[in-house]
C-alpha positions, 0 to 999 in steps of 0.5 A: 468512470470505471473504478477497480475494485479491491482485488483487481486494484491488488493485481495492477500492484502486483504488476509492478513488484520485481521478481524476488523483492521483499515486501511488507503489506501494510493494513487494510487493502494492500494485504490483498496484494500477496494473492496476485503474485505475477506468474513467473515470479517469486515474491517474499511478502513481510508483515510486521506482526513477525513473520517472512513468506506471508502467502494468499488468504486461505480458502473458506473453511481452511483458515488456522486461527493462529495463522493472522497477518497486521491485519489480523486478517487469516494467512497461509505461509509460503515454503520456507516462511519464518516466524521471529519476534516484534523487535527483530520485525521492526528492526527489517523495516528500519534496517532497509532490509525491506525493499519495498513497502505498499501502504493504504492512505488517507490521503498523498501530497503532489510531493510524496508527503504521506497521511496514513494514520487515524486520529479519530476513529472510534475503532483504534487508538491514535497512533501512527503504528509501523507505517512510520518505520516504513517510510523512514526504512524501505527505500520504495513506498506504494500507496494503494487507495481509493481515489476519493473519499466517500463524500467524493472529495480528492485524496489525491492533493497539492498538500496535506491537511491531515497529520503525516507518516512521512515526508516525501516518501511517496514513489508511486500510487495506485487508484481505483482510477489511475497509476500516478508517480511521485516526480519533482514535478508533482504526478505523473500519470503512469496508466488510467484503469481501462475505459477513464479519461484523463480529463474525468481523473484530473476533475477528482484529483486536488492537484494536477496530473502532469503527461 
């Protein structure tokens, strides 16, 4: 099967944020969105360590140490960008002043139910973090992740296992593999990454992809 990789995966998210929608890019692979911005379009990316008008990673050799998204990952700011304090960033999130939020997970239930945070990783404390702020707040959530994990088991399920963010909060995740919505039915299969079957796809997925 063809898999997209981080950046590919970045601009088929990017493909679906509106013009002028307001946006916060949770840690890890969704930070990669705010590179791919449509042409045509105007996007204002959040990130919640406190700052509105996050712009593309910088170019090698031109990156300011004090310029850092949630990730800790090096940012430029767009024109008109604005910089304000933790309590005023989480109050966005929870306020619904956030339209939508694009998160990593380890794993989404056929009903949105959302498993996002560690509880045994070595490198960070157990903690759910923002994302709980998120799917309470933002009335849109995209999920963008790997279809499998590395041992090839499904992240993709009938119900979680692991601890949840959120219930049934999930509206639309975006795969290496495929673009799947959240329905009262379970997923709906919206686009498969050129070149996969829907067959192949369903024998990864721990639930069934509804046409």
């Amino acid at each position: 099967m063809r898999r997209l990789g981080d950046a590919d995966l970045a601009a088929r998210v990017a493909r679906d944020i509106p013009d002028g929608a307001y946006v916060n890019l949770g840690i890890g692979k969704p930070t990669h969105v705010s590179g791919h911005v449509p042409e045509g379009r105007e996007v204002i990316y959040h990130s919640e360590n406190g700052i509105i008008g996050v712009g593309p990673v910088p170019p090698e050799g031109q990156e300011d140490p004090e310029m850092i998204d949630a990730s800790k990952r090096f940012i430029t700011v767009a024109p008109g960008a604005a910089f304000f304090e933790h309590c005023d960033s989480f109050a966005m999130m929870r306020g619904g002043h956030i339209d939508i939020a694009v998160l990593g997970a380890y794993q989404v239930a056929q009903n949105g139910d959302l498993a996002n945070w560690a509880t045994d990783d070595e490198r960070y404390p157990p903690a759910v973090g923002g994302a709980m702020d998120l799917v309470v707040g933002v009335p849109t959530i995209f999920v963008m992740m790997r279809h499998q994990n590395r041992d090839g088991s499904p992240k993709l399920l009938e119900r979680c296992t692991f601890p949840l963010t959120g219930l049934g909060v999930v509206n639309r995740v975006f795969t290496d593999l495929a673009v799947l919505d959240v329905t009262p039915d379970g997923f709906r299969l919206v686009d498969l990454t050129p070149g996969n079957d829907l067959a192949d796809v369903q024998a990864v997925t721990g639930a069934t992809i509804h046409t």
